[in-house]
C-alpha positions in Angstrom: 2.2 -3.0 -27.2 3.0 -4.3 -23.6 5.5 -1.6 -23.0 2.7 0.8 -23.8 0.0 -1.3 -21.3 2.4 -1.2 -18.9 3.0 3.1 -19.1 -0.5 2.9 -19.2 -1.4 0.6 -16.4 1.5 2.8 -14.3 0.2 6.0 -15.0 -3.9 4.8 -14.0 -2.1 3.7 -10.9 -0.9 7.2 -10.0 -3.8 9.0 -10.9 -6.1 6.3 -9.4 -3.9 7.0 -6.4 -4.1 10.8 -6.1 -7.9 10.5 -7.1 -8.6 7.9 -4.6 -8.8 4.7 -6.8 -9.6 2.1 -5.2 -9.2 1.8 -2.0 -11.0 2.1 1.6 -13.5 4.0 0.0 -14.8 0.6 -1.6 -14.8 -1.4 1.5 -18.8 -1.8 2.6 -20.4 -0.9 -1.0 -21.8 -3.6 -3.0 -19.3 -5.0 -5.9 -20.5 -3.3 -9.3 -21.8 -6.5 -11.1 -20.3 -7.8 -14.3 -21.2 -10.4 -17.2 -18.0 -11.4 -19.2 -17.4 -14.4 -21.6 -14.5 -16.5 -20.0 -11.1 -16.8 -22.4 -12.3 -19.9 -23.8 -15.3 -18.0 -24.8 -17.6 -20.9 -23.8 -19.0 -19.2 -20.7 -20.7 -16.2 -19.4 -19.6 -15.3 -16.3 -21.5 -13.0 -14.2 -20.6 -12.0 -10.8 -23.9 -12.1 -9.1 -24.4 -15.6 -9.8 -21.8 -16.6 -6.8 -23.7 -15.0 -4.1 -23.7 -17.2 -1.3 -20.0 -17.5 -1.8 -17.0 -15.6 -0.7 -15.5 -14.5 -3.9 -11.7 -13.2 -4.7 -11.7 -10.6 -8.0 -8.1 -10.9 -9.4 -7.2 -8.6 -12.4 -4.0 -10.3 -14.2 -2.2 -9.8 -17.2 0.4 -12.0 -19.0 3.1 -9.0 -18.9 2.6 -8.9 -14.9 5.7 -10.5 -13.6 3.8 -10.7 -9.9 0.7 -12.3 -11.6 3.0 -15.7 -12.6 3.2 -16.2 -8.2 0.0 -14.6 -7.7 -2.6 -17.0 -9.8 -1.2 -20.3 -8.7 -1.2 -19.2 -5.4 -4.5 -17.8 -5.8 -5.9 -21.6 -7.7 -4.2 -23.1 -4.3 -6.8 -20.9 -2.3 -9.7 -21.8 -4.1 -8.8 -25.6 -3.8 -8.7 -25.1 -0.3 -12.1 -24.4 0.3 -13.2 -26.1 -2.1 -17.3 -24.9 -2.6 -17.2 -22.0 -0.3 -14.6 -19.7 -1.9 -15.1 -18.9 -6.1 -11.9 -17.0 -7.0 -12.6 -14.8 -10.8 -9.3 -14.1 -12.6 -9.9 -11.6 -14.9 -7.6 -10.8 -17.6 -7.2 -8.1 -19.3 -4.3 -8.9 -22.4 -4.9 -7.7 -25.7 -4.0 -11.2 -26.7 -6.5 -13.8 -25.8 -4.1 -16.8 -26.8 -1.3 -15.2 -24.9 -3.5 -15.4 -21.7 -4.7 -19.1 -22.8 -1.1 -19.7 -23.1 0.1 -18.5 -19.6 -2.6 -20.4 -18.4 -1.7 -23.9 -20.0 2.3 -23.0 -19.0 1.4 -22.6 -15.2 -1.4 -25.3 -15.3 -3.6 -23.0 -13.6 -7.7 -24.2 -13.3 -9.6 -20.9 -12.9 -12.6 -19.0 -13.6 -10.8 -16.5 -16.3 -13.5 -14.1 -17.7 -11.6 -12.3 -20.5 -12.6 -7.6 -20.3 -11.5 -7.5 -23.6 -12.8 -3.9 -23.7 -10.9 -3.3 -20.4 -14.6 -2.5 -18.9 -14.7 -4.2 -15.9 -10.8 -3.1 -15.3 -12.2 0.8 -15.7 -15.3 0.0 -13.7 -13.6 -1.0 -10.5 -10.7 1.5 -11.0 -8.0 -0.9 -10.4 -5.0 1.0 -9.9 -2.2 -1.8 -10.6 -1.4 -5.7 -11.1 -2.4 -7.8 -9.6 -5.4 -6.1 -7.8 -7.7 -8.6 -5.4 -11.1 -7.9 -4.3 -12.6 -10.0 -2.1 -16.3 -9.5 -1.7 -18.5 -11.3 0.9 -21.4 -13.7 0.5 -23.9 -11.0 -0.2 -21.8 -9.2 -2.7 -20.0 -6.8 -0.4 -16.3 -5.4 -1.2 -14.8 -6.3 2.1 -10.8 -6.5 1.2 -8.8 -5.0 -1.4 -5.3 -6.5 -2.0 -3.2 -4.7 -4.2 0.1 -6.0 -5.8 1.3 -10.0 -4.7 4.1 -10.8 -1.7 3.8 -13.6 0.1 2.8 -12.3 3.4 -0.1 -10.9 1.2 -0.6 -14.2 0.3 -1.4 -14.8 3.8 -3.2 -11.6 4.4 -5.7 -12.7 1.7 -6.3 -16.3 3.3 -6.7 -15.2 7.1 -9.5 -12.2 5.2 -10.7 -15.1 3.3 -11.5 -17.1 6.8 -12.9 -14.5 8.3 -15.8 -14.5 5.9 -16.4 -18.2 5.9 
């Protein structure tokens, strides 16, 4: 089943890619809102409720070899800034316990709304993993942040300052 995700989650990339995906196109427009349960299932997230705050959108997935540097370096982030900066890992396994799992193995304290249905994946048409969005206090797509290095890493926190 992952080898499958991952044909699939390649060959969304390269149509998302020749289609236009997203990309710059996104930058400016206000962040389609979402309600999901988290992987614990205890609570509903929804996106609009962070307004006020600068908010990072990571989709993840257990199978995403990036995603184990990405998340804890993303959790690190969100420490810094403690109230200002809400980061909103969404996963999108087939396998909630596999994601609870990763979670426990990396220690890693974040918001984790589970798209089950892959919904929220399809609505933002996110081409690859890991895929960031950060979005502005009022809800804005601002950056987009696709794949994890670590000069992305610091990419991501110098776009993250700039909307502080």
């Amino acid at each position: 089943m992952k080898v499958i995700w991952f044909l699939l989650i390649i060959i969304i990339s390269f149509y998302s890619i020749l289609a236009g995906g997203i990309g710059k196109d996104w930058i400016g427009k206000q962040a389609p809102e979402f309600s999901l349960r988290t992987l614990e299932g205890d609570t509903l997230v929804n996106l609009k409720k962070y307004r006020g705050k600068v908010v990072v959108i990571d989709f993840w997935a257990t199978w995403c070899a990036p995603c184990k540097k990405s998340l804890p370096a993303l959790a690190y982030l969100e420490s810094l800034y403690l109230k200002k900066v809400k980061v909103l890992a969404i996963n999108i396994d087939d396998s909630k316990s596999n994601a609870i799992d990763f979670l426990k193995k990396y220690k890693l304290n974040l918001t984790t709304p589970y798209d089950a249905k892959k919904k929220v994946v399809a609505k933002y048409d996110v081409p690859g993993m890991p895929s960031a969005i950060i979005i502005d206090k009022n809800g804005i797509i601002q950056f987009l942040h696709l794949g994890y290095t670590e000069d992305q890493l610091k990419e991501l926190r110098k776009n993250i300052e700039k909307l502080l």
